[in-house]
C-alpha positions in Angstrom: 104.9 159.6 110.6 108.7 159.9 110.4 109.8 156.1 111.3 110.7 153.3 108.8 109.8 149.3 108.4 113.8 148.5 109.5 116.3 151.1 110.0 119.9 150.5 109.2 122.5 150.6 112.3 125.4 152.9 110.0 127.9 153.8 112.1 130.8 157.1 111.1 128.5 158.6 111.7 122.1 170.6 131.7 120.7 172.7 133.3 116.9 173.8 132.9 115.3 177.2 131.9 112.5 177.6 129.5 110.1 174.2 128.8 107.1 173.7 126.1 105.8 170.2 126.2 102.8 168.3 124.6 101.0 166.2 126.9 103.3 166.4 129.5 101.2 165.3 131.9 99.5 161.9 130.6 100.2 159.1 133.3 101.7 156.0 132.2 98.3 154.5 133.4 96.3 156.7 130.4 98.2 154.9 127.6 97.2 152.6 125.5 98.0 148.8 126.4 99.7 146.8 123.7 97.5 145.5 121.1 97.6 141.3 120.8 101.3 141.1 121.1 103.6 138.5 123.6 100.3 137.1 124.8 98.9 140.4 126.0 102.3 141.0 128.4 104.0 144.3 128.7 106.5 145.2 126.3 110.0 144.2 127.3 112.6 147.7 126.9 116.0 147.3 126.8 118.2 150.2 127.2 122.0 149.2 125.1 125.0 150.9 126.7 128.7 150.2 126.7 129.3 151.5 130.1 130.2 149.6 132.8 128.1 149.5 136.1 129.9 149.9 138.7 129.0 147.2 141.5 127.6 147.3 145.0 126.7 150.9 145.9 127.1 154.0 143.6 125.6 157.5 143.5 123.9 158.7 141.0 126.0 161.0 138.7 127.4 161.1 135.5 126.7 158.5 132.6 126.0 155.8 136.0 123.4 158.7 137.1 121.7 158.5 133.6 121.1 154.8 133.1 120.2 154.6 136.8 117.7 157.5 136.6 116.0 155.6 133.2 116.5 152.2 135.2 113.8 153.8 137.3 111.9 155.7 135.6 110.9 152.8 133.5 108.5 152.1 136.6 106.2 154.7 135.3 105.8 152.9 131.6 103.3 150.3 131.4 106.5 147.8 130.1 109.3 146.1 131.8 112.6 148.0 131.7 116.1 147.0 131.8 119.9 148.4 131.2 122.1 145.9 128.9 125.2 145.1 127.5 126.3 143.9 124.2 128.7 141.2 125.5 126.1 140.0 127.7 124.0 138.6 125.1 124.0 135.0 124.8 123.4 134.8 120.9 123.6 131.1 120.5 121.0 130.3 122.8 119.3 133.7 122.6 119.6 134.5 126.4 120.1 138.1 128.0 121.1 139.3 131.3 120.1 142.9 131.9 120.5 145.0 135.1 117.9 146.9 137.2 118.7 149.6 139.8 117.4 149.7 143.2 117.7 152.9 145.4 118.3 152.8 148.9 117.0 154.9 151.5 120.7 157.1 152.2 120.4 158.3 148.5 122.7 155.4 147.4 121.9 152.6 144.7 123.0 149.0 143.9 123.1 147.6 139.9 120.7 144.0 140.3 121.9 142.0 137.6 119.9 139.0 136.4 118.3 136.8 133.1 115.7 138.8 131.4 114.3 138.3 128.3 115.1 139.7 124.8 114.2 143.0 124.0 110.6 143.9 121.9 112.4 147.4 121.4 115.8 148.9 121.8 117.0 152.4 123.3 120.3 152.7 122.4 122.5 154.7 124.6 125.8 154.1 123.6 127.7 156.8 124.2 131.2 156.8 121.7 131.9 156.1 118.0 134.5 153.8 118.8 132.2 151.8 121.1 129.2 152.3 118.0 131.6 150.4 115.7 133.0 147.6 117.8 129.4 146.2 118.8 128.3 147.2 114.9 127.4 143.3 114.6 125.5 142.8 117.8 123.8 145.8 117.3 122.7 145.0 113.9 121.3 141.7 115.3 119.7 143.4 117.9 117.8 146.0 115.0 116.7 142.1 113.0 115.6 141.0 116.7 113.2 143.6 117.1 112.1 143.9 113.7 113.7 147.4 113.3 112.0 148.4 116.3 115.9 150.1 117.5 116.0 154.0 117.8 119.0 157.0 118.5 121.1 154.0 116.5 124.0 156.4 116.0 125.5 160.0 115.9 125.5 161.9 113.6 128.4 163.5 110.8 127.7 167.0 110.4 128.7 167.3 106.5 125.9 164.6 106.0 123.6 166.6 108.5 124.1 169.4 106.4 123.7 167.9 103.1 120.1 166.3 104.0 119.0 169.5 105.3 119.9 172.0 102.7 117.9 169.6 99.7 114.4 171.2 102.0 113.2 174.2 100.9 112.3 175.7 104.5 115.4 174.7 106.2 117.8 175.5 103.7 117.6 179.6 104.2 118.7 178.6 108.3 121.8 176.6 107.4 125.1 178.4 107.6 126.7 177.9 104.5 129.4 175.0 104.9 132.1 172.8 102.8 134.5 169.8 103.5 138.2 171.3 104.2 140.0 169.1 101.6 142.9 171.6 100.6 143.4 175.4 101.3 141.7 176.7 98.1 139.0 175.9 100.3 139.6 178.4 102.8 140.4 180.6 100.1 136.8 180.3 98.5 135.1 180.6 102.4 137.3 183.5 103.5 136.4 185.8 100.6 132.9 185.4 101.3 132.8 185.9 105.1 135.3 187.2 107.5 135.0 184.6 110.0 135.0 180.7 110.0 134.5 177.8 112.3 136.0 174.7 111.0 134.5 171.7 112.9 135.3 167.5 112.6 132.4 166.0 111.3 132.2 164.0 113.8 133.0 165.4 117.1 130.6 166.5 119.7 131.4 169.2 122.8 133.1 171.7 121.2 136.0 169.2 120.9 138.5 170.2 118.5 136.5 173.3 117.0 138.6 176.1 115.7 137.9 179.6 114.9 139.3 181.8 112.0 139.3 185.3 111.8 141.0 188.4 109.6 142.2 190.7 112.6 145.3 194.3 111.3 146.1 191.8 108.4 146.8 188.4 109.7 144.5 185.4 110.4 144.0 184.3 114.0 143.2 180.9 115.2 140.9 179.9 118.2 140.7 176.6 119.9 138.2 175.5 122.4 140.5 176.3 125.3 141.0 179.8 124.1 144.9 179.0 122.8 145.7 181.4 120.2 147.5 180.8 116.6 148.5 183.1 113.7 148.8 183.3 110.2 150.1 185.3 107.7 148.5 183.7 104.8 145.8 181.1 104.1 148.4 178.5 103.0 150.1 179.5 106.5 146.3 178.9 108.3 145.9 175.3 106.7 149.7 174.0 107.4 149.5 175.0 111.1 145.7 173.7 111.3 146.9 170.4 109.6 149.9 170.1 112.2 147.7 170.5 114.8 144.5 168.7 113.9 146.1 165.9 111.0 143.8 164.5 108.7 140.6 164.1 110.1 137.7 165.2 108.1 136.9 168.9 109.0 133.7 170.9 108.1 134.1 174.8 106.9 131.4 176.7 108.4 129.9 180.2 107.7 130.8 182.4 111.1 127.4 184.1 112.2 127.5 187.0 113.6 125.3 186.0 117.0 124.0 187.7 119.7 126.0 187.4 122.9 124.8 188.1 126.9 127.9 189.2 129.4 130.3 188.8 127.0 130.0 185.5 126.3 128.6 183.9 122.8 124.9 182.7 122.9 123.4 180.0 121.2 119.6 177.8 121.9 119.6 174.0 122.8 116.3 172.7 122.4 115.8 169.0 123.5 113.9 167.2 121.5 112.2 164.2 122.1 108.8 162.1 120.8 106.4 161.4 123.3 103.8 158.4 123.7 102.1 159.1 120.7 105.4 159.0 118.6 105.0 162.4 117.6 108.3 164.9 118.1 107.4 167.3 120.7 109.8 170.2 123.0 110.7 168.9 126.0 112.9 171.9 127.2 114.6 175.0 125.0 117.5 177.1 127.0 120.0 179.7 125.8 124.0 178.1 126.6 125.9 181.6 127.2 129.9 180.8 126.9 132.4 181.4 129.1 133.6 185.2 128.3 136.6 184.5 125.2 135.6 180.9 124.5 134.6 180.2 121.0 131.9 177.9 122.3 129.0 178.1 124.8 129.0 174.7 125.8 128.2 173.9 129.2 130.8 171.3 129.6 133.3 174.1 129.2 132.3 176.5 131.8 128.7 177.7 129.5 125.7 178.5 131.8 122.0 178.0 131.1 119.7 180.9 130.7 116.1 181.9 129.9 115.5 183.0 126.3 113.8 186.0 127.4 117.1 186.9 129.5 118.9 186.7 127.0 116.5 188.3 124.0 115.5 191.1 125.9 118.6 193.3 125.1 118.2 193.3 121.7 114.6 192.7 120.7 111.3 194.0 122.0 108.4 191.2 123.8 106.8 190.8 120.5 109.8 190.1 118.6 110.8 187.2 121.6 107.7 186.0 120.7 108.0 185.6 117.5 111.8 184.2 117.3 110.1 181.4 119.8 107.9 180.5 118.1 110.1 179.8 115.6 112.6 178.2 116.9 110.0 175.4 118.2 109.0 175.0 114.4 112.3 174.7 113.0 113.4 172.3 115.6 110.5 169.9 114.7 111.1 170.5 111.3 115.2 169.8 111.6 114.0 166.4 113.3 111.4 165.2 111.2 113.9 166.0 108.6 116.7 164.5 109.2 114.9 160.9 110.2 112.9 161.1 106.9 116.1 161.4 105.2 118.5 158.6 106.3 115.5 156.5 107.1 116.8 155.6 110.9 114.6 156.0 113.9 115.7 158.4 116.4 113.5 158.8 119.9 115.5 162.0 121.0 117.7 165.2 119.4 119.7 168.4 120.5 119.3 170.7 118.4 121.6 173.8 118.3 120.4 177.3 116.9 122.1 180.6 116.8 120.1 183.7 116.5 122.1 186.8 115.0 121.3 191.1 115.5 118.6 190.9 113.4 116.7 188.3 115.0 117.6 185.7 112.2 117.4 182.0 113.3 120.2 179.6 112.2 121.3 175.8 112.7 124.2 175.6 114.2 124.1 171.9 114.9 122.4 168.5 115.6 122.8 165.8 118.5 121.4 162.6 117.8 122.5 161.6 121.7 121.9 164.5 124.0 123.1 163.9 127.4 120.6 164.9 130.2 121.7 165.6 134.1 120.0 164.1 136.9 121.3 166.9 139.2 121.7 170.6 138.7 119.6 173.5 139.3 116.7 172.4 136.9 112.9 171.6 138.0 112.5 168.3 139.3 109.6 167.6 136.9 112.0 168.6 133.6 114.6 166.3 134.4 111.8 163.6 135.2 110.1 164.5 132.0 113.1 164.2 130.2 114.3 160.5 131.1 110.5 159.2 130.7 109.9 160.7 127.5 111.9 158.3 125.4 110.6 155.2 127.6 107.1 156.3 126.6 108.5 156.0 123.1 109.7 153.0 123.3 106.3 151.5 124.6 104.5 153.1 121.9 107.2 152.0 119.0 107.2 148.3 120.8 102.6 148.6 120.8 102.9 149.8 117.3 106.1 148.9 115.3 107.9 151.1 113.1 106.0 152.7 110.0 107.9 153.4 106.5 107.6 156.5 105.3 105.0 157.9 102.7 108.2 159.8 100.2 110.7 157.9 99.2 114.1 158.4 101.6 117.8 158.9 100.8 119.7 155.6 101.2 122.5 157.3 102.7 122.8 156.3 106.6 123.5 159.0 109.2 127.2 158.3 109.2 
């Protein structure tokens, strides 16, 4: 079991193709009821955002779409579900008011907003840093209310990602050899080694801010997100113009991989993963992100598109070979997960996890999303995207039926920052 007795709340930090699920189709009926617990009631759920609902009639898109679509879905767990804020808790007299959404028949929605009562476990789907650390007190009173039953409590810093995962011995041969950019003798030491770089803040998310560096007839050439250019004539020349652009914020050197691409455009595999009603960390769907052709990143907020992995395998490995890297990539995704809650001793319900697969058919992390956004629209089955927004409300019934457990090995203290 990968969950712990009470979690600490540390803050610093789509489109459809291919599925595997476990389970996928147990009804909400099939599930366990809750043992002895709030005399024999359903489980109250409450789902934490900083969002605003926008009043009277809205359509469902966009962060309003999400917490709408979960608003709903929690109709298929045997618990009662409801979308809160942190300023709308009443702490001195221990009152709530949460908000349910109710469709209408044109398509259209309304926000119901109304007293419910506290939380037995907490989804958080807070959405920023910023907003993570200015509600840092309510949510750590919200983690004591529930008795540390309060998972996805925050994103993630990708030097401490790295870090955790490298110390296990079947991981560390995946991870892209990486280093905190302090000074430019650390570009020095990273360039020798490989002729390509990606620097990265530790704590970004969507491609914001990466950069690429490459050695191209002598000089070094800089890559932003939005495919601006920048060159160099010398490392000290690379870290003066990054710095001007980027200032001080923590950046993360990382090993350039030499990955497959499809149409021109660079390739890497989002697997979503997310524990079911048993608690246990299963696939809920695994796509190939193709980039736009001369972007740096395939991210599908900046013009990437979602493919099969066979459509994008097939051009450079044989069936058996696709078969084989698959299978893989669904272990190592597990693993990554189970990993990285083990380690900083949080509770997560949900996690994108980023691979790259190079020539030779080499599997490597590229990164991890302790908050993966889902779409309610786009061109993805109808049962995914509904499989997707139950999943974690399953979770929560089972984490609120059985509480969280500590772990058998002893964890790192250091939160997910």
């Amino acid at each position: 079991m990968t969950t712990k007795t009470t979690p600490r709340i540390d803050i610093n930090g789509s489109q459809q193709v291919n599925t595997v699920e476990d389970n996928v189709g147990t009804p909400a009926a099939n599930y366990a009821s809750p043992k002895k617990k709030n005399n024999d009631k359903n489980p109250v759920i409450g789902i934490l955002t900083t969002n605003k609902l926008h009043s009277g009639r809205i359509k469902p898109t966009g962060v309003q779409g999400e917490l709408s679509f979960l608003s709903r879905m929690g109709r298929r767990v045997p618990a009662k579900v409801y979308v809160f804020h942190p300023w709308d808790i009443d702490w001195k007299n221990n009152k709530f008011t949460g908000y349910r959404f109710l469709i209408e028949e044109d398509g259209y929605g309304r926000w119901v907003k109304g007293p419910v009562p506290p939380p037995d476990v907490v989804y958080d789907q807070i959405y920023t840093r910023i907003a993570e650390r200015r509600y840092l007190q309510d949510r750590t009173r919200l983690n004591k209310l529930t008795k540390g039953r309060y998972f996805n409590p925050c994103y993630l810093n990708k030097h401490v990602v790295h870090n955790y995962l490298k110390d296990i011995p079947e991981i560390r041969p995946h991870l892209p050899k990486a280093k905190v950019l302090k000074e430019p003798d650390d570009l020095t030491s990273m360039l020798t080694s490989f002729p390509n770089l990606y620097l990265k803040p530790v704590t970004g998310s969507l491609g914001r801010g990466i950069v690429r560096i490459t050695r191209e007839s002598g000089r070094f050439v800089l890559k932003g997100r939005g495919g601006r250019v920048r060159y160099a004539l010398s490392i000290k020349d690379v870290y003066r113009k990054f710095r001007a652009l980027y200032g001080r914020r923590l950046y993360l050197i990382q090993q350039g991989i030499n990955l497959i691409t499809h149409e021109g455009g660079v390739v890497d595999i989002r697997t979503l993963m997310q524990k079911n009603g048993k608690g246990t960390w299963t696939i809920t769907k695994v796509y190939a992100r193709v980039g736009r052709k001369g972007n740096i990143t395939s991210n599908l907020a900046t013009g990437g598109t979602a493919h099969s992995l066979s459509e994008v395998f097939k051009q450079y490995f044989d069936k058996d070979k696709i078969t084989e890297i698959k299978k893989k990539i669904r272990a190592l995704s597990i693993k990554v997960c189970e990993a990285l809650e083990k380690s900083s001793g949080h509770i997560f319900g949900e996690m994108g996890v980023d691979l790259g697969v190079d020539k030779d058919g080499r599997i490597w992390i590229i990164e991890v999303n302790s908050k993966p956004r889902r779409t309610v629209g786009g061109q993805g089955s109808p049962k995914l995207i509904t499989l997707s927004f139950t999943k974690p409300l399953r979770f929560a019934h089972y984490l609120a039926v059985n509480g969280p457990f500590r772990h058998s090995d002893k964890h790192n203290e250091k939160g997910v920052k």
